[in-house]
NUKEVEX-954808 format. One line per 8 residues: for each residue x, y, z of C-alpha. Coordinates in Angstrom, 2 decimals, m for minus. Layout:
BEGIN
X:Y:Z | ...
***
This chain:
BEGIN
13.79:m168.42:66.94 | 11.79:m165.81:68.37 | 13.65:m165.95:71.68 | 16.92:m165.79:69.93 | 15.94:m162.63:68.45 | 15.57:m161.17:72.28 | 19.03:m162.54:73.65 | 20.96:m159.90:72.07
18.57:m156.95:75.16 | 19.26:m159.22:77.57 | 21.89:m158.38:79.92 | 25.12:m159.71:79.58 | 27.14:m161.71:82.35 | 30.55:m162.92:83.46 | 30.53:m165.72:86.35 | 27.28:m164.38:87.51
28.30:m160.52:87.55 | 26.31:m158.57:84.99 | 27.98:m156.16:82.86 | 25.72:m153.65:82.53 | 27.77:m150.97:84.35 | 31.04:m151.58:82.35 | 29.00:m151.60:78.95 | 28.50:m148.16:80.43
31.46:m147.01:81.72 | 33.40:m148.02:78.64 | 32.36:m144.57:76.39 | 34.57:m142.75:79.09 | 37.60:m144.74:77.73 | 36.97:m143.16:74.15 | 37.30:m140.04:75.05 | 41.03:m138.38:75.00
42.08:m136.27:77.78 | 42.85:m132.60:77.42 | 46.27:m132.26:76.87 | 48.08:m129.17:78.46 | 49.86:m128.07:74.93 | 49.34:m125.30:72.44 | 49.10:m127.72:69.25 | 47.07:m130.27:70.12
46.09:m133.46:68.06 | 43.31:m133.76:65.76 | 41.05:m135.86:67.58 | 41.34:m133.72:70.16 | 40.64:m130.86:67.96 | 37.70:m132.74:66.76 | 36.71:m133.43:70.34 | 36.60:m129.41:71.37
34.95:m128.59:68.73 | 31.91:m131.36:69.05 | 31.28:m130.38:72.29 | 31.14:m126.70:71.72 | 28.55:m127.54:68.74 | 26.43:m129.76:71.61 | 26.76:m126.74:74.38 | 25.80:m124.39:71.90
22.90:m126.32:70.48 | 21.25:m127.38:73.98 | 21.83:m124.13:75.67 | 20.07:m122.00:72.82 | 16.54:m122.73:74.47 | 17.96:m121.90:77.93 | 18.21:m118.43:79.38 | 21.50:m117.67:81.85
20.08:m119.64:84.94 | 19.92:m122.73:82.84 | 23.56:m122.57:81.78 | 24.37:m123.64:85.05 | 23.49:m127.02:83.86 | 25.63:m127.29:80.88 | 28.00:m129.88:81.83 | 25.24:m132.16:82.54
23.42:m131.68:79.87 | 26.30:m131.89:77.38 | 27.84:m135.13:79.33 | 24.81:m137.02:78.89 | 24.57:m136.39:75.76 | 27.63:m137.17:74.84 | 27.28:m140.36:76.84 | 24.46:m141.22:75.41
25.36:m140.71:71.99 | 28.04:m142.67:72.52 | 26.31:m146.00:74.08 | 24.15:m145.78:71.14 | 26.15:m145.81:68.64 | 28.72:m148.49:70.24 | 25.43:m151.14:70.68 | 25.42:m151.36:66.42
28.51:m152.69:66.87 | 28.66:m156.91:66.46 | 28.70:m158.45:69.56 | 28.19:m155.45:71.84 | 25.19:m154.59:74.22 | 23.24:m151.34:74.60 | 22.30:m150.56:77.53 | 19.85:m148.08:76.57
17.57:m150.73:75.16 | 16.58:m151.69:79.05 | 13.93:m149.65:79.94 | 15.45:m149.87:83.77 | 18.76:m147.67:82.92 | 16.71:m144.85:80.54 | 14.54:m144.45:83.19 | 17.03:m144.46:85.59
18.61:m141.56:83.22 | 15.39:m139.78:83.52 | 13.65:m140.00:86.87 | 16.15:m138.30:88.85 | 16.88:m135.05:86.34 | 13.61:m134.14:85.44 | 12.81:m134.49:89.49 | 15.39:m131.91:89.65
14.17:m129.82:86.96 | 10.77:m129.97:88.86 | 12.29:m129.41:92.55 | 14.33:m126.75:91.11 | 11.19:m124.61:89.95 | 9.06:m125.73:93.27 | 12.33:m123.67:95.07 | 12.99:m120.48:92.93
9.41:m119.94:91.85 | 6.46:m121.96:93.23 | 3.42:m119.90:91.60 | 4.84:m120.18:88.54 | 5.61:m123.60:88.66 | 2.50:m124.50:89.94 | 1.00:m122.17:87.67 | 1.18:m124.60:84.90
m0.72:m127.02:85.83 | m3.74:m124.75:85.02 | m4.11:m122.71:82.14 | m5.11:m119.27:82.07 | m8.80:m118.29:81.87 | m9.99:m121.68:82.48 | m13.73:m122.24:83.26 | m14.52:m122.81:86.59
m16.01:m125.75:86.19 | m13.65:m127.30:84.06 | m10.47:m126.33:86.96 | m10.40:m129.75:88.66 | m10.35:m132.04:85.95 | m7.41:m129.45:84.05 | m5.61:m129.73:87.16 | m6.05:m133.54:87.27
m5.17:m133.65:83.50 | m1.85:m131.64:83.81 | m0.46:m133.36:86.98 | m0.91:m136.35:85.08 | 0.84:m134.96:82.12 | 4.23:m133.82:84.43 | 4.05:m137.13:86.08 | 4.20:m139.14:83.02
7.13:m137.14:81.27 | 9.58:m139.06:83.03 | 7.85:m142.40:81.79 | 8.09:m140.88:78.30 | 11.41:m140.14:77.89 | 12.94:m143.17:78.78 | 9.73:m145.25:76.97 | 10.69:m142.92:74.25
14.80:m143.90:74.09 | 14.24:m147.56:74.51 | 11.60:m147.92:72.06 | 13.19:m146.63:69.04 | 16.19:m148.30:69.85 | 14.85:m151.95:70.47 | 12.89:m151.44:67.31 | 16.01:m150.55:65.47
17.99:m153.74:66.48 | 15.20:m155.78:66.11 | 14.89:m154.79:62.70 | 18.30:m155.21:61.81 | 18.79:m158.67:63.16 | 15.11:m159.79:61.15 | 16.72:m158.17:57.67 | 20.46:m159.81:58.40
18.54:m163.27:59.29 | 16.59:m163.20:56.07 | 19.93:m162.43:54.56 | 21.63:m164.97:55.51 | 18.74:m167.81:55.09 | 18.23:m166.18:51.79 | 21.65:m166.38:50.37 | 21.99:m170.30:49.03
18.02:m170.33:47.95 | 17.73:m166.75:46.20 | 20.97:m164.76:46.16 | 19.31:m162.34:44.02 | 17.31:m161.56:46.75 | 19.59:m161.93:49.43 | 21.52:m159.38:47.87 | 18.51:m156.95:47.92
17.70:m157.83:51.18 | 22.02:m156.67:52.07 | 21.25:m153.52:50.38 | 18.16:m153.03:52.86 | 20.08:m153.97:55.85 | 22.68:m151.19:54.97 | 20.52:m148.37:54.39 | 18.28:m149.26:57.72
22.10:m149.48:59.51 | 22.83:m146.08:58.14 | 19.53:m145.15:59.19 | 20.22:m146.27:62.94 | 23.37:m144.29:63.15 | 21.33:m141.42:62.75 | 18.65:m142.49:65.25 | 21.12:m143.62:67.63
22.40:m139.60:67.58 | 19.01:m138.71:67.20 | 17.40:m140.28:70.30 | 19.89:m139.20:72.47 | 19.65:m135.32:71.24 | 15.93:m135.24:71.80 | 16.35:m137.06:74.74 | 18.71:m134.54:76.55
16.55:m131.67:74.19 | 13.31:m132.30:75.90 | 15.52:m132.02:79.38 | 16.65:m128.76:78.79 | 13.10:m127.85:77.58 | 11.64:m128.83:80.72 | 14.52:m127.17:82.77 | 13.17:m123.77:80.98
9.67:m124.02:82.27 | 10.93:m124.34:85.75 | 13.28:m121.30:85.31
***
């Protein structure tokens, strides 16, 4: 039993080819193309004006250097957001619960966040990693104490996504197991038990959208130290 309820992270296969990278290609699908028309549709209506509210709300932080990265920034969060909230679907996979593809989401851009401060201002850049007015004697162990810090934020974020999303499914699958064992023994309390399972699935939408805001949030934050 307690294997079965770790199948569902593990990564799915056909003839010995993993999936992984079409459970994550598939989002792109879902979104409609711009169409080259006055009057557009609805969902495509609803798609403009989404992303204009997720520009609008990641670039706030950012000064004009750092709307250079908008597309990124907005892409992976719609990406994310979108992977997310597919793997509470029945019989899907997230591939966001595998600790390999969110850090593989945020090793490289918060090296470039870091490379691109080291190349437009070095001091300052460096200048973080000790505080101002520090005692002399405390200066190596603050230095030792910061680098640490910038090294680990990487680690974080993707610890971060994956966490609260494992916990999330694994929750859900406990509540709709006791559900279902509960249902011919105590259907009084099975149907509790449903009522549970609905608000925590309710309760996952919003940390699927969640997660992947501060994800891409703490990104942007990072991009504005280093600019």
């Amino acid at each position: 039993m307690n294997l079965n309820f770790f199948d569902q992270f593990s990564s799915p296969s056909l003839l010995g080819i993993p999936l992984v990278l079409l459970a994550m290609t598939f989002p792109a699908l879902l979104v409609p193309s711009p169409e080259n028309r006055w009057v557009t549709s609805r969902l495509s209506t609803l798609q403009l004006w989404l992303f204009n509210l997720i520009t609008k709300q990641l670039m706030t932080p950012l000064n004009k250097k750092g709307h250079k990265w908008a597309l990124i920034l907005t892409s992976l969060m719609i990406f994310l957001m979108t992977i997310n909230l597919l793997g509470l679907l029945p019989y899907t996979f997230t591939p966001t619960t595998q600790l390999s593809v969110s850090l593989a989401l945020a090793f490289p851009l918060w090296l470039a966040t870091l490379l691109t401060g080291l190349r437009n201002q070095p001091s300052i850049s460096l200048g973080h990693l000790l505080p101002e007015g520090t005692p002399t004697p405390l200066i190596p162990a603050l230095i030792l104490i910061e680098t640490i810090s910038l090294l680990i934020r990487p680690l974080a974020l993707g610890v971060r996504l994956t966490a609260n999303l494992t916990a999330g499914h694994l929750l859900i699958q406990l509540i709709s197991t006791a559900t279902m064992t509960l249902a011919s023994s105590m259907p009084t309390i099975s149907l509790l038990t449903l009522l549970v399972l609905l608000l925590l699935t309710l309760l996952e939408v919003a940390v699927a959208m969640i997660q992947a805001y501060v994800f891409v949030l703490l990104l942007s934050l990072y991009l504005q130290e280093n600019i």
